[in-house]
Steps between C-alpha positions, in 0.01 A plus 500: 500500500344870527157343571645261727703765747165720473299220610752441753562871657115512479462167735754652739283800523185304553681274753624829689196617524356181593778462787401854641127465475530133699753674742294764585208272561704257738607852691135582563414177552778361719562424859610773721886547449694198670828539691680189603657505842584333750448822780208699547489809717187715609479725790749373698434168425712210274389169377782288405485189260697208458522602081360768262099509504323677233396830698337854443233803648148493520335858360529582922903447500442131756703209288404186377682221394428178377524208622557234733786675642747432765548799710853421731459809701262768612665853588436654824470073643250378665634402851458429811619629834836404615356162753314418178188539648179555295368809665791689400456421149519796216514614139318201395337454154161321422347317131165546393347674845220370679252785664496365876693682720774207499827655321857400479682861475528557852468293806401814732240595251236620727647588817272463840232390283676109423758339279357400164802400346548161323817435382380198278374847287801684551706339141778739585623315755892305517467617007906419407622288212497186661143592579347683242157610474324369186230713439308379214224718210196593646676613838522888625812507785460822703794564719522684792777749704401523868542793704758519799471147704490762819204639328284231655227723551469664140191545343544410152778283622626476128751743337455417101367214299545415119336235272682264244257353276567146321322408178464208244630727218596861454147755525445751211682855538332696781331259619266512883657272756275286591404529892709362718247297684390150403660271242290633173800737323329510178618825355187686391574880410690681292618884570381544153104383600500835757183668364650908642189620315277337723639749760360812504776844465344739737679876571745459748429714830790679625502290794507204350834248571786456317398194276857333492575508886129338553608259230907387626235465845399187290830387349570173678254226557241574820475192648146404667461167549571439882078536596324750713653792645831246698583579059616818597806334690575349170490771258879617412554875604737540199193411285154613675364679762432224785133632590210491276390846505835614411469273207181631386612823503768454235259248287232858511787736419621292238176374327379871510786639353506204246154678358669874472601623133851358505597339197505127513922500474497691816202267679710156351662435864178584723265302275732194475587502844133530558397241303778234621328574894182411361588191331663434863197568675307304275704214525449490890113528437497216269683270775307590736618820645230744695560848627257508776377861728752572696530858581798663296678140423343368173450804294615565132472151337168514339588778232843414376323124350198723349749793337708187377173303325374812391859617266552121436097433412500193725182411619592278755675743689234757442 
């Protein structure tokens, strides 16, 4: 009976240890931390679903959840004006971009310069629960919050955008989005493949910037995929400058400071943020997407894909 309970207290030991070895792995090993919910909010903006989805953060803070979902309403709407009509359409929210110049956020996109609004594009429009929006894995839904309707002459004529992305199974903790472009959402990278010591930890100069107001510069998603410099009307002033050069000067402030002797903890935001433009940018490039000479307008995009293949070693995007 003594052997037998020694035998037995030592199996519970080996089993405990067993149990905290295989935990541990599955930790390291698992997808990203789920939620389930039936609400999402994000800067201003709430997805609704008709029951709980499986959600949680990319390594940037934008969601995911997986799917096919049914989304019964959009928060701010997407509506029109109050005859109906087209033109005076607003807030609307698009699936898987194209890179024309055809949108469906905002029906007085570009101003004196021509409606390119297609409300076939615009999936925002009429969302409810007797109309739900199924939005099904492989699918990035970018909604949009217009400025003021009497703003009909604004230049970017968008106030904020945010991105929901929907996936055939819950990504790996800190995890890239993938771009929001095109239907390919295979999740690549990992927060944990960021090679810092591939950046270089120069002295900082006294008049260098403050590396954590560049980076919160970069915290929500640019959006670029509305082509040639008419993009700048679509690129959310909540998020990004509207006008290339302005752009390019954060990406330069940001990527220089990203190569001063801070310690990677205190470069984590920059470099992710960083990295998550890049993948953007590259995404655009790969379906299609140019950035042609025009003056100040298309600055900044080049850099942001190279810094991101060089700390992820992708040579693709290098």
């Amino acid at each position: 009976m003594l052997h037998f309970a020694a035998r037995s207290r030592s199996f519970r030991m080996y089993w405990g240890r067993l149990c905290a070895v295989l935990v541990t792995l599955l930790l390291t090993n698992s997808p990203s931390l789920a939620d389930t919910t039936t609400q999402i909010s994000q800067y201003g903006f709430t997805w609704t679903f008709d029951q709980p989805v499986q959600s949680g953060q990319f390594a940037t803070g934008d969601y995911w959840v997986v799917g096919p979902v049914s989304i019964t309403s959009i928060t701010p709407a997407s509506v029109h004006d109050a005859a109906g009509a087209v033109a005076g359409a607003v807030n609307g929210s698009m699936i898987n971009p194209g890179l024309g110049k055809t949108q469906g956020y905002d029906a007085r996109m570009f101003d004196t310069y021509g409606y390119a609004y297609s409300d076939s594009l615009n999936v925002g429009r009429n969302v409810s629960g007797a109309n739900p929006l199924v939005v099904t894995p492989g699918s990035s839904l970018i909604s949009s919050l217009s400025k003021s309707p009497a703003l009909t002459t604004a230049r970017p004529r968008l106030q904020a955008a945010a991105v929901l992305t929907v996936l055939d199974a819950a990504p790996a903790a800190g995890s890239f989005r993938p771009a929001y472009v095109g239907s390919d959402k295979t999740v690549q990278f990992t927060e944990s493949d960021l090679r810092y010591d591939r950046l270089p930890s120069l002295p900082k100069p006294a008049s260098s910037p403050n590396l954590q107001t560049t980076a919160n510069k970069m915290q929500r998603p640019w959006f670029d995929h509305v082509s040639s410099w008419p993009g700048r009307y679509a690129h959310p002033t909540d998020n990004m400058p509207d006008y290339g050069r302005d752009m390019s000067l954060i990406v330069s402030d940001l990527s220089e400071s990203l190569m001063l002797d801070y310690t990677d903890t205190e470069k984590r935001d920059g470099l992710v943020r960083m990295v998550q433009y890049g993948i953007d940018s590259y995404g655009i490039l790969k379906n299609g997407g140019v950035w042609e000479d025009l003056g100040g307008h298309m600055h900044g995009r080049k850099l942001p894909i190279l810094l991101a293949g060089l700390v992820l070693e992708d040579p693709d995007m290098l």
